[in-house]
ZAKOLLUM-430585 format. One line per 3 residues: number of its first residue (from 1); their letters; for each residue x, y, z of N, C-alpha, C. Coordinates in steps of 0.1 Angstrom, whole numbers, always signed. Example, Ala and Ser with C-alpha at 12.3 -4.5 7.8 and 13.67 -1.06 7.14 Angstrom:
ZAKOLLUM-430585
1) AS) +132,-57,+78,+123,-45,+78,+132,-33,+78  +128,-22,+71,+137,-11,+71,+129,+0,+79 .
//
This chain:
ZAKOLLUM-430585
1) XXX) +8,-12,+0,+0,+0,+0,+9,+12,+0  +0,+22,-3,+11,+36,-2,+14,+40,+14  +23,+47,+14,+32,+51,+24,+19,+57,+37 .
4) XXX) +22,+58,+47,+18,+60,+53,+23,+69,+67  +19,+82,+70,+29,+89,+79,+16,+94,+94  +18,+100,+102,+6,+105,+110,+0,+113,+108 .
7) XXX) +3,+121,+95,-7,+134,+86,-13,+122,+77  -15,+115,+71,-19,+109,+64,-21,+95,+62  -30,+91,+71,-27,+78,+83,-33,+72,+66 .
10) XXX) -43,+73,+57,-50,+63,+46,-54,+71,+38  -42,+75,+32,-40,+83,+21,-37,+73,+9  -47,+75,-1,-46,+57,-7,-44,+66,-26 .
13) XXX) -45,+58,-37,-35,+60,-47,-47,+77,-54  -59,+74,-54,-69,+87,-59,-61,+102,-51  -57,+101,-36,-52,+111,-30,-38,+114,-33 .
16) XXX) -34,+105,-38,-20,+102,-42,-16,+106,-58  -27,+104,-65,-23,+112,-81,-30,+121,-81  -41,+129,-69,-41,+142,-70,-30,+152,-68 .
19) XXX) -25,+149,-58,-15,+157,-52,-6,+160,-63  -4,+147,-71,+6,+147,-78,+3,+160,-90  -8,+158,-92,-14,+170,-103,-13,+183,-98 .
22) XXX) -14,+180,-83,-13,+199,-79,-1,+200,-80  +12,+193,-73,+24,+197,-80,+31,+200,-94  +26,+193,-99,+32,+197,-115,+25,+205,-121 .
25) XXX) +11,+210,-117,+8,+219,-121,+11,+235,-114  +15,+231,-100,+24,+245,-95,+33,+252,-98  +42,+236,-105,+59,+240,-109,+60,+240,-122 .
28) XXX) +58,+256,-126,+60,+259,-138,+70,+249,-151  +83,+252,-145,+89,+248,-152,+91,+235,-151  +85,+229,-141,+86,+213,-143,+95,+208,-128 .
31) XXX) +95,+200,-126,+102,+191,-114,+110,+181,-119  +121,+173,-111,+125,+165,-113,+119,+148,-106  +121,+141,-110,+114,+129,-107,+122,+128,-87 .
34) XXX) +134,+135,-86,+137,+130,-71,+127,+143,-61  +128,+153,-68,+121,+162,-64,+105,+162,-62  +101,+154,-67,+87,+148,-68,+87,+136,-54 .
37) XXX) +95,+129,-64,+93,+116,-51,+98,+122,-31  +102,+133,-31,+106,+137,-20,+96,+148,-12  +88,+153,-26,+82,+167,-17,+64,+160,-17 .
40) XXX) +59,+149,-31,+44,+148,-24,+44,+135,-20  +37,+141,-12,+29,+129,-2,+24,+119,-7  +28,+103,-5,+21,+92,-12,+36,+87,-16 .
43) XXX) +47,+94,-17,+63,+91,-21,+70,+92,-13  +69,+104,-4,+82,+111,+3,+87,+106,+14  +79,+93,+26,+79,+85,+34,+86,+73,+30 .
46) XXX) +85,+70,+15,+94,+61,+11,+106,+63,+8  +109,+75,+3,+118,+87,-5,+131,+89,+7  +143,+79,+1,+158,+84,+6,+170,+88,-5 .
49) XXX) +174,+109,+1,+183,+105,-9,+195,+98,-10  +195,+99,-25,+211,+91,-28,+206,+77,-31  +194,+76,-27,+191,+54,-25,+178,+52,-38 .
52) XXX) +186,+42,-40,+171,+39,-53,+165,+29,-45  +153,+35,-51,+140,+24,-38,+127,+19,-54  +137,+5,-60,+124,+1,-70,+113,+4,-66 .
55) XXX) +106,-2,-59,+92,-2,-56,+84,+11,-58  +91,+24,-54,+89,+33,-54,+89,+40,-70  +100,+38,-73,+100,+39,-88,+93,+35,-95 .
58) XXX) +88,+19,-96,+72,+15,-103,+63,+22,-99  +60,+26,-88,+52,+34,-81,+45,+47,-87  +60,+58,-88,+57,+64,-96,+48,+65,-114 .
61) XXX) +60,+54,-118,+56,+49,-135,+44,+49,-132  +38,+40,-123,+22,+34,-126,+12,+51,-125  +18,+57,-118,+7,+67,-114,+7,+75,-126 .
64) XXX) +22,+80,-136,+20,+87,-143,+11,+82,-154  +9,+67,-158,+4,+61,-167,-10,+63,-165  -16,+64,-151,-30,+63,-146,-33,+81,-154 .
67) XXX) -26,+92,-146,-32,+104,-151,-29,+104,-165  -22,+96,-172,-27,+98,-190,-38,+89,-193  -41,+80,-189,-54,+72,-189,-64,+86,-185 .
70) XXX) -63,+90,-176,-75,+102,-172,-79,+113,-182  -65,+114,-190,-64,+127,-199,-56,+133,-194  -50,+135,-184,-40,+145,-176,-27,+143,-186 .
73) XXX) -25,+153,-192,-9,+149,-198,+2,+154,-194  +15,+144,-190,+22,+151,-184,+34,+146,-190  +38,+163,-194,+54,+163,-204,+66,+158,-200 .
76) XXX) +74,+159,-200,+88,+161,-202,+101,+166,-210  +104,+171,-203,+121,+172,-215,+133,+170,-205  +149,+176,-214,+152,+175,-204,+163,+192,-214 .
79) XXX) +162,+197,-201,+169,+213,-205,+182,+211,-215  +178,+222,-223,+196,+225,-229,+202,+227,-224  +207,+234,-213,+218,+236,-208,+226,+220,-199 .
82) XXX) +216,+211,-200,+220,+198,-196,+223,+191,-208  +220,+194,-216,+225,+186,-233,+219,+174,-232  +232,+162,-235,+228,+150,-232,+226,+139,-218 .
85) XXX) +226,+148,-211,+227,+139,-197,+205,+142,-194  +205,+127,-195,+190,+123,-198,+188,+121,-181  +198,+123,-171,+194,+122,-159,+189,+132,-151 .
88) XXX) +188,+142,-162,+182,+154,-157,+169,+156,-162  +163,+153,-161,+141,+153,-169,+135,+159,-160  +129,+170,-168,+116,+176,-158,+104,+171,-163 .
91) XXX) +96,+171,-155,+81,+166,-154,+69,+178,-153  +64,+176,-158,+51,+189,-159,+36,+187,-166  +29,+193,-161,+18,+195,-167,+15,+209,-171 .
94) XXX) +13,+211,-185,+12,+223,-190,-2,+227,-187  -7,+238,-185,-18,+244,-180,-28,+243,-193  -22,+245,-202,-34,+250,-214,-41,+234,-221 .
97) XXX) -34,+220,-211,-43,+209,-215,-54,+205,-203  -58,+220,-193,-69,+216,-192,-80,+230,-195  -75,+236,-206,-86,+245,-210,-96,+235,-217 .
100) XXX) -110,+238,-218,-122,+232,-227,-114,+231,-240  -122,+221,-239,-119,+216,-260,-133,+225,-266  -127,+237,-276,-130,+239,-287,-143,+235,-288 .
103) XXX) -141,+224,-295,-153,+215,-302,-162,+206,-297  -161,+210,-281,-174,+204,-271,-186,+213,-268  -198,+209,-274,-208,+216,-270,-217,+208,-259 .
106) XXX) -221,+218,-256,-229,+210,-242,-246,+212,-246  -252,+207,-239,-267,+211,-238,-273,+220,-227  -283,+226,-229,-289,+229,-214,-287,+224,-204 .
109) XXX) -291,+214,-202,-293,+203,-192,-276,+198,-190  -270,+195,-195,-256,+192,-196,-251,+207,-185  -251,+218,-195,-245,+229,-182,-249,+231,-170 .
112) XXX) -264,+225,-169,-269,+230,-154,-260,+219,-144  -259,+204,-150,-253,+194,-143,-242,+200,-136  -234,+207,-149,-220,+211,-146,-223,+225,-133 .
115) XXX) -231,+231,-135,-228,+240,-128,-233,+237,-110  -243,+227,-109,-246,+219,-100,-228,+214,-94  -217,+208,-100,-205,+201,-99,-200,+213,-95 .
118) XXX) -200,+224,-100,-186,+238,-98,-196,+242,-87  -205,+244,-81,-209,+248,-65,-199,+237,-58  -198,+226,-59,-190,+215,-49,-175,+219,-53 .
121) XXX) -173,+223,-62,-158,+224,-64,-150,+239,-62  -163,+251,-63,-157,+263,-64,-152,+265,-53  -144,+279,-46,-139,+279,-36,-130,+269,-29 .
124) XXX) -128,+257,-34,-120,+248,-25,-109,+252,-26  -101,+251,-13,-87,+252,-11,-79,+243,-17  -69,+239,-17,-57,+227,-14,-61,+223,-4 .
127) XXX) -60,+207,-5,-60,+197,+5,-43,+199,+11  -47,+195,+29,-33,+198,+31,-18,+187,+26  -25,+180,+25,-14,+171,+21,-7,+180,+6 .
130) XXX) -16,+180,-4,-11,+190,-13,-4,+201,-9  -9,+211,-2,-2,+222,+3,+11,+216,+9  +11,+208,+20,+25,+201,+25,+34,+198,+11 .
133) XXX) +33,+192,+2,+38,+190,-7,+44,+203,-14  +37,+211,-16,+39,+226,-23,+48,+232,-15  +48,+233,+1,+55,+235,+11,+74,+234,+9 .
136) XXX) +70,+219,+12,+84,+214,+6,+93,+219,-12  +81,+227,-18,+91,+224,-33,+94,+243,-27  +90,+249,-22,+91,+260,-22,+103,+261,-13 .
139) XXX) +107,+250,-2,+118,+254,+4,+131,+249,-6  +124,+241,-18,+138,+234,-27,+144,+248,-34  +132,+260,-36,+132,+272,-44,+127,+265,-61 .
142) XXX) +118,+259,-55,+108,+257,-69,+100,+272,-70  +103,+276,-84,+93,+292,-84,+76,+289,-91  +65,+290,-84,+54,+290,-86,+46,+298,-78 .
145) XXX) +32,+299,-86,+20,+305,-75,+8,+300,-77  +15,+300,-63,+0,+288,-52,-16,+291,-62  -18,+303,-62,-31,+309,-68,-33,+298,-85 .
148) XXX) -25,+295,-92,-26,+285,-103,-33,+278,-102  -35,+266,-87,-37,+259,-88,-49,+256,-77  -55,+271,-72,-66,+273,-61,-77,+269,-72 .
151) XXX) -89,+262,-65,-102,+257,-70,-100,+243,-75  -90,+238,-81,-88,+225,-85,-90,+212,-75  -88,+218,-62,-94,+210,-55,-107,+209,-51 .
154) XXX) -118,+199,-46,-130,+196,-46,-128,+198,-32  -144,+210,-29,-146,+209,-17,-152,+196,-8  -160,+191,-20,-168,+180,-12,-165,+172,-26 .
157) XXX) -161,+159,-18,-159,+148,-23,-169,+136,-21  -181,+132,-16,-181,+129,-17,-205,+128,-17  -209,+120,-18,-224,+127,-21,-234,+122,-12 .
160) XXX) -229,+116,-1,-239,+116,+12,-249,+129,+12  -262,+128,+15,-271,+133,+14,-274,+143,+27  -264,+137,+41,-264,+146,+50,-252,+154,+49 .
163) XXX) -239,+152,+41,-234,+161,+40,-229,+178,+40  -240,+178,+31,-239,+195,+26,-247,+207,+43  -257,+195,+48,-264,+200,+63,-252,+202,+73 .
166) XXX) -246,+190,+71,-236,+193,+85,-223,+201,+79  -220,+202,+69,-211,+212,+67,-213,+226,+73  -228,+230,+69,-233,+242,+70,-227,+239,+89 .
169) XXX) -234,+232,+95,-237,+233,+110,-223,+229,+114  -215,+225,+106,-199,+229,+117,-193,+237,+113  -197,+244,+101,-193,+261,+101,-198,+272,+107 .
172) XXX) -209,+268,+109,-221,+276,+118,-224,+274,+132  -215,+261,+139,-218,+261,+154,-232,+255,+156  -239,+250,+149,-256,+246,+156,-255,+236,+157 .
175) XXX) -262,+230,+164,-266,+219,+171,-277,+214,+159  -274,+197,+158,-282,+192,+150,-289,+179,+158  -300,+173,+146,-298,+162,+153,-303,+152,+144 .
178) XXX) -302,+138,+145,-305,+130,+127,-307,+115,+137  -312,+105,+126,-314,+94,+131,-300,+84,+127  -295,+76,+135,-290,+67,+131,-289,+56,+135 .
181) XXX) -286,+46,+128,-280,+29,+128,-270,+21,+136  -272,+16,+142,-263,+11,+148,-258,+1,+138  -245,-4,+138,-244,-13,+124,-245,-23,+130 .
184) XXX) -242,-29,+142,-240,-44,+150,-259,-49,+147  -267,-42,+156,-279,-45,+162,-287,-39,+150  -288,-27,+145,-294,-24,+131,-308,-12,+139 .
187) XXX) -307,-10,+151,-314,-6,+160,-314,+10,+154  -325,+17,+151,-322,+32,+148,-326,+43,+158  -318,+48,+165,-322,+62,+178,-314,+73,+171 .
190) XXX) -326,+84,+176,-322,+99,+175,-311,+108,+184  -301,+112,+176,-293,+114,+181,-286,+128,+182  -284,+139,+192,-284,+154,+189,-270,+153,+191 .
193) XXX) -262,+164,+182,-248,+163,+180,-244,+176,+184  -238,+180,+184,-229,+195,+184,-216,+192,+175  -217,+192,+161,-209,+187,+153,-194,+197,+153 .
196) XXX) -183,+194,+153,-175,+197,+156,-165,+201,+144  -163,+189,+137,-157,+189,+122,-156,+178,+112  -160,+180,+103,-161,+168,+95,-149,+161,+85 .
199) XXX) -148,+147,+87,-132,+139,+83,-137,+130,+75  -131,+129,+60,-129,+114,+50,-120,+108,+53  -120,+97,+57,-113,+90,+61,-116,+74,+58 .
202) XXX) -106,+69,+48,-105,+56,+41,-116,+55,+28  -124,+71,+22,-135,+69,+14,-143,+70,+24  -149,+76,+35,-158,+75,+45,-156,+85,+52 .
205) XXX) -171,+93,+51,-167,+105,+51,-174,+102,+68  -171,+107,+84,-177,+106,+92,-178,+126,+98  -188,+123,+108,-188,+138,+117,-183,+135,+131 .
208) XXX) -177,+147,+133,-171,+144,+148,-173,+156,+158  -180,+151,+170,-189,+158,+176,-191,+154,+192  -199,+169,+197,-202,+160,+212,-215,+157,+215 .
211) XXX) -219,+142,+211,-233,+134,+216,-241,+139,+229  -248,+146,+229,-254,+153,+238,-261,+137,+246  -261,+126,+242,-266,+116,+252,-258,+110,+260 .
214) XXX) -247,+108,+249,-236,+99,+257,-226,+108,+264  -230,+120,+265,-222,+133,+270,-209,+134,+273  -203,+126,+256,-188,+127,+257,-191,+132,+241 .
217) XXX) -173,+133,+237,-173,+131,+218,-174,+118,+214  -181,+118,+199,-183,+106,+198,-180,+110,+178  -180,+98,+176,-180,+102,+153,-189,+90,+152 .
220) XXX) -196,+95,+140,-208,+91,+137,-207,+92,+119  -210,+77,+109,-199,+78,+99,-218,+85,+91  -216,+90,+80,-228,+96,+73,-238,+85,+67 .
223) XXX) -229,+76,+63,-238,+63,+58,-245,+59,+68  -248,+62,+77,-253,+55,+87,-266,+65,+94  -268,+77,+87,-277,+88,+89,-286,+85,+85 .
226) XXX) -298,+81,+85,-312,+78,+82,-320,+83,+78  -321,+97,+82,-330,+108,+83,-321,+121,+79  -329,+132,+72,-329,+143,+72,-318,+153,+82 .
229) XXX) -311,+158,+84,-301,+165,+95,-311,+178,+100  -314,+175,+111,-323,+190,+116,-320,+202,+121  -318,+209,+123,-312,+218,+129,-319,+217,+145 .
232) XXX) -316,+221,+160,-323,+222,+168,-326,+236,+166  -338,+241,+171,-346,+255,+172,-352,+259,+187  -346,+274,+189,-349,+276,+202,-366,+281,+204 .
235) XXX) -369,+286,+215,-387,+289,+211,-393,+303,+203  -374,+312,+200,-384,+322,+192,-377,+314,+173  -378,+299,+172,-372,+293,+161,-356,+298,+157 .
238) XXX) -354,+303,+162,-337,+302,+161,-330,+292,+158  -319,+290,+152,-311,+278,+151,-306,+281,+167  -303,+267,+176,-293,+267,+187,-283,+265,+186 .
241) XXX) -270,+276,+192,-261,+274,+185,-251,+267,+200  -237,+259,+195,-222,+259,+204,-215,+265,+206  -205,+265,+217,-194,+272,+216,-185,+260,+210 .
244) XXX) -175,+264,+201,-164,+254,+191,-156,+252,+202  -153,+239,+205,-140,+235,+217,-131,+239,+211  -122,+241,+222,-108,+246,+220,-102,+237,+214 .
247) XXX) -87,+240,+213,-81,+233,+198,-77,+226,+200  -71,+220,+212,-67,+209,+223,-82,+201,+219  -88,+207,+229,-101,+195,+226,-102,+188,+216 .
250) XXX) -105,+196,+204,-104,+191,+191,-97,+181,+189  -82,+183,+187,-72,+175,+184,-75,+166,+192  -71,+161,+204,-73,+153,+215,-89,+143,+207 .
253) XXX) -95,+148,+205,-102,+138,+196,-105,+133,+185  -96,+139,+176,-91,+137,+164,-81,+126,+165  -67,+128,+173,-60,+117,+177,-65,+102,+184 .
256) XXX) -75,+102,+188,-83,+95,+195,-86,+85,+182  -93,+90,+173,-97,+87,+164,-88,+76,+156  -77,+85,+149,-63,+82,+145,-62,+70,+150 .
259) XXX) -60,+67,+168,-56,+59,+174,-61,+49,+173  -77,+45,+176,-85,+35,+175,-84,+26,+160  -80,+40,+147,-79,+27,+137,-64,+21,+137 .
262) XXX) -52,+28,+142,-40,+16,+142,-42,+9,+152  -51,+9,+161,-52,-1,+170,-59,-14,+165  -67,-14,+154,-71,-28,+149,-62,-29,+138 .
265) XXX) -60,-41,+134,-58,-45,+122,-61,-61,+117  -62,-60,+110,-69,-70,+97,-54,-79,+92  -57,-98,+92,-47,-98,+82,-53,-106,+71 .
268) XXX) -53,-100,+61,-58,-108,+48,-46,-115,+36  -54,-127,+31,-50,-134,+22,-55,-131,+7  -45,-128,+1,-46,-121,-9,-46,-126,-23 .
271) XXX) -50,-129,-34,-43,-138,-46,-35,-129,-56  -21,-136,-55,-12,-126,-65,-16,-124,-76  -17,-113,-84,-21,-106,-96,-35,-105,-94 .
274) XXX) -41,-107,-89,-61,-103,-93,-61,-93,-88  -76,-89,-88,-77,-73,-89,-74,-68,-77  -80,-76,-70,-75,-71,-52,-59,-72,-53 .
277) XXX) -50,-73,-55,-42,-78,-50,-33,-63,-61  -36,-57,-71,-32,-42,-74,-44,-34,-67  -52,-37,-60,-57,-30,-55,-53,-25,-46 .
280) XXX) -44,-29,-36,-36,-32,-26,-24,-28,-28  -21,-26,-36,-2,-23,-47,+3,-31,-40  +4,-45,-40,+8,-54,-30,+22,-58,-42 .
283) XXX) +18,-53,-55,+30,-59,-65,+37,-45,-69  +38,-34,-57,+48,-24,-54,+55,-28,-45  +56,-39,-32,+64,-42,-28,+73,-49,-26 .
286) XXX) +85,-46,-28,+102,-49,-37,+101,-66,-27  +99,-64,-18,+105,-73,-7,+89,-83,+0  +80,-86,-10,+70,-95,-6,+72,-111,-12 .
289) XXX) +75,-117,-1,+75,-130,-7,+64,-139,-4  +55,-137,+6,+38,-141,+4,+24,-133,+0  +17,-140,-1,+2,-134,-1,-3,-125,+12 .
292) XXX) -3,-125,+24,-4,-116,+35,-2,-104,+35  -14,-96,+41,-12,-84,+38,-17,-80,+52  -16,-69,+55,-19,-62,+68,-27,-48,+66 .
295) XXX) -36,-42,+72,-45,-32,+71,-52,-27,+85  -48,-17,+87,-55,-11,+97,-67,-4,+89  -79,-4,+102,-91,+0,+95,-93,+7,+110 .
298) XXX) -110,+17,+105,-115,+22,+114,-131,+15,+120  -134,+8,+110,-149,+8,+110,-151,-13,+102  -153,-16,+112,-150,-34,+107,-164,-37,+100 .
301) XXX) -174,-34,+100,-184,-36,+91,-183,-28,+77  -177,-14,+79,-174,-16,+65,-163,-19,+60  -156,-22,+64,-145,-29,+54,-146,-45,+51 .
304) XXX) -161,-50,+61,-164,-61,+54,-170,-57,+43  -176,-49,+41,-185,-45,+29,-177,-46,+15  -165,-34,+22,-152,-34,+7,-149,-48,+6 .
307) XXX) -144,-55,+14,-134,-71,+10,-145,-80,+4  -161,-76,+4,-168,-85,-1,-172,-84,-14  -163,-65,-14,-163,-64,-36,-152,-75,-41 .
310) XXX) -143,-83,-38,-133,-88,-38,-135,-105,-39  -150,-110,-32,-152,-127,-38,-142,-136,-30  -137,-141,-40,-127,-151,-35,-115,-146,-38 .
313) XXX) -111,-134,-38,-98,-130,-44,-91,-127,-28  -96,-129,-18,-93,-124,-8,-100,-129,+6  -94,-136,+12,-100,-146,+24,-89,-137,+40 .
316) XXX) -99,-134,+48,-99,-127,+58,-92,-140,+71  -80,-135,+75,-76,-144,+86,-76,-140,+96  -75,-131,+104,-78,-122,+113,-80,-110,+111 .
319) XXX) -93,-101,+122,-96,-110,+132,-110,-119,+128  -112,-126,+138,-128,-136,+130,-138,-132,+128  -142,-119,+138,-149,-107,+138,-155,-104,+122 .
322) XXX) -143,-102,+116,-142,-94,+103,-147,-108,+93  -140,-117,+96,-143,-130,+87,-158,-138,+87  -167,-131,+99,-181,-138,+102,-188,-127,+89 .
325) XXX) -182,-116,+95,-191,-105,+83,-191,-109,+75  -182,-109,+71,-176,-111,+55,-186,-122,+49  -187,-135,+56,-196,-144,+56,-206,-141,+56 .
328) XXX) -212,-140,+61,-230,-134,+68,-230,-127,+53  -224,-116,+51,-229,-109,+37,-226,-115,+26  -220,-131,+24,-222,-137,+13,-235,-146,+16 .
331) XXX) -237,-151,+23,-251,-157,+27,-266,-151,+26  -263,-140,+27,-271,-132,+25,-275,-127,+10  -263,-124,+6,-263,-121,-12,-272,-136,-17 .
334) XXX) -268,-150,-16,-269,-163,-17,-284,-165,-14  -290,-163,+0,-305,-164,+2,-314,-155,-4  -304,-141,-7,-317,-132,-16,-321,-135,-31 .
337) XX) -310,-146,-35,-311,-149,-53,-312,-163,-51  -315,-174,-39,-315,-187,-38,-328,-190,-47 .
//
């Protein structure tokens, strides 16, 4: 799997050839492949100088091959003033292959979609892992500006239907409150939050907040929302609002979080070459001589869900926990088409 640091506990290959696009699209003139592999994130944990690290090097290759699959084109040369020494190549993406093509017309209906998409994308910042990366090329004295490359990232990634409510309410301090699921028991109670801040984490997007029942913090993942997100209302209808915990608090539960998912892990059996098994970049690592693979998770019902897109390509050894799921939801698939 890709690298993994404590800013980016499951930073997986999508976060990983983004980043990569914000950097080459920052640095005008182009980067060098060590200068890449050292400043974005998804490389730079693996990344020693002076040391060739194959794995890392496929690593790369594959990713640039994925953004020309996308369309993303990204050049190279290598400067005159270096002549023939081909160990000097810069890498880039020129700006003007993501203006509109010319000869695309859209329909009505086509632009409103689009303009529906640029509300979720307009104003987004850099993700910080991108900015960390940008960070580092500016101390190499790579010359760019940051502003090039503002909006390209997506504010919202992803299309839970309670999303866009609790964004509003942990920008806004209100108090909400929604139904949800327990995933063990399947049991659904109403639950009032004082949402705090919202985290994607592994493809899962959760809120993190303090449960006005269980009168601690608690995260609560969005798939698991039932209902509508309400706002609470005082008696002249007011939204009710929080005070935002302090930054301690926050973090202190953010890390908590962090914590809980390196504290489980999963060991699965993998079959070399099938799809799970590049799913996993399990055939990026220089030094694997079995099928075993290791994964920390946060949430064991859904990652039975993910390992059950996977069939037989992938049998769960620990813990059993994970391997009953896994079960139960082929049995289930099995009795609803028996």
């Amino acid at each position: 799997m890709s690298s993994k640091s404590d800013d980016d506990f499951d930073l997986g290959k999508p976060e990983r050839l983004f980043n990569l696009t914000c950097v080459l699209l920052y640095a005008k003139n182009g980067l060098t492949k060590s200068q890449i592999l050292s400043s974005v994130p998804g490389y730079d944990a693996d990344y020693t100088p002076g040391k060739v690290n194959p794995a890392l090097e496929k690593k790369f290759d594959r990713d640039k091959a994925a953004l020309r699959q996308l369309g993303i084109l990204i050049d190279g040369e290598i400067p005159e003033v270096e002549d023939e020494n081909n160990q000097i190549y810069f890498y880039k993406i020129k700006r003007e292959t993501f203006s509109w093509p010319t000869d695309v017309k859209l329909t009505p209906r086509q632009l409103a979609l689009l303009n529906l998409a640029a509300q979720a994308w307009a104003g987004g910042s850099l993700s910080s892992e991108a900015s960390r990366g940008i960070t580092k090329l500016r101390a190499l004295g790579v010359v760019g500006n940051s502003s090039d490359i503002v909006g390209i990232s997506p504010k919202i990634q992803a299309f839970e239907p309670s999303l866009r409510e609790l964004e509003f309410a942990v920008t806004e301090n209100i108090t909400v409150n929604f139904d949800y699921r327990n995933p063990e028991t399947g049991e659904i109670k109403t639950r009032t939050v004082e949402p705090w801040v919202l985290r994607s984490i592994g493809g899962q997007w959760l809120v993190l907040g303090y449960d006005e029942y269980r009168k601690e913090p608690r995260n609560f993942m969005l798939r698991r929302i039932v209902s509508p997100v309400t706002q609470i209302l005082d008696s002249k209808r007011s939204p009710v609002t929080f005070e935002a915990p302090e930054q301690h608090v926050l973090d202190a539960a953010v890390e908590s979080l962090n914590e809980h998912a390196k504290s489980q892990e999963a060991v699965l059996s993998v079959t070399p070459g099938s799809e799970a098994w590049f799913r996993y970049e399990l055939d990026l690592v220089a030094d694997k001589k079995d099928n075993i693979h290791r994964i920390n998770y946060h949430d064991v019902y859904v990652l039975a869900e993910q390992l059950r897109e996977y069939a037989d390509q992938i049998e769960v050894v620990e813990p059993k926990q994970l391997a009953d799921l896994v079960r139960a939801g082929f049995r289930k698939v099995a009795d609803l088409h028996g």
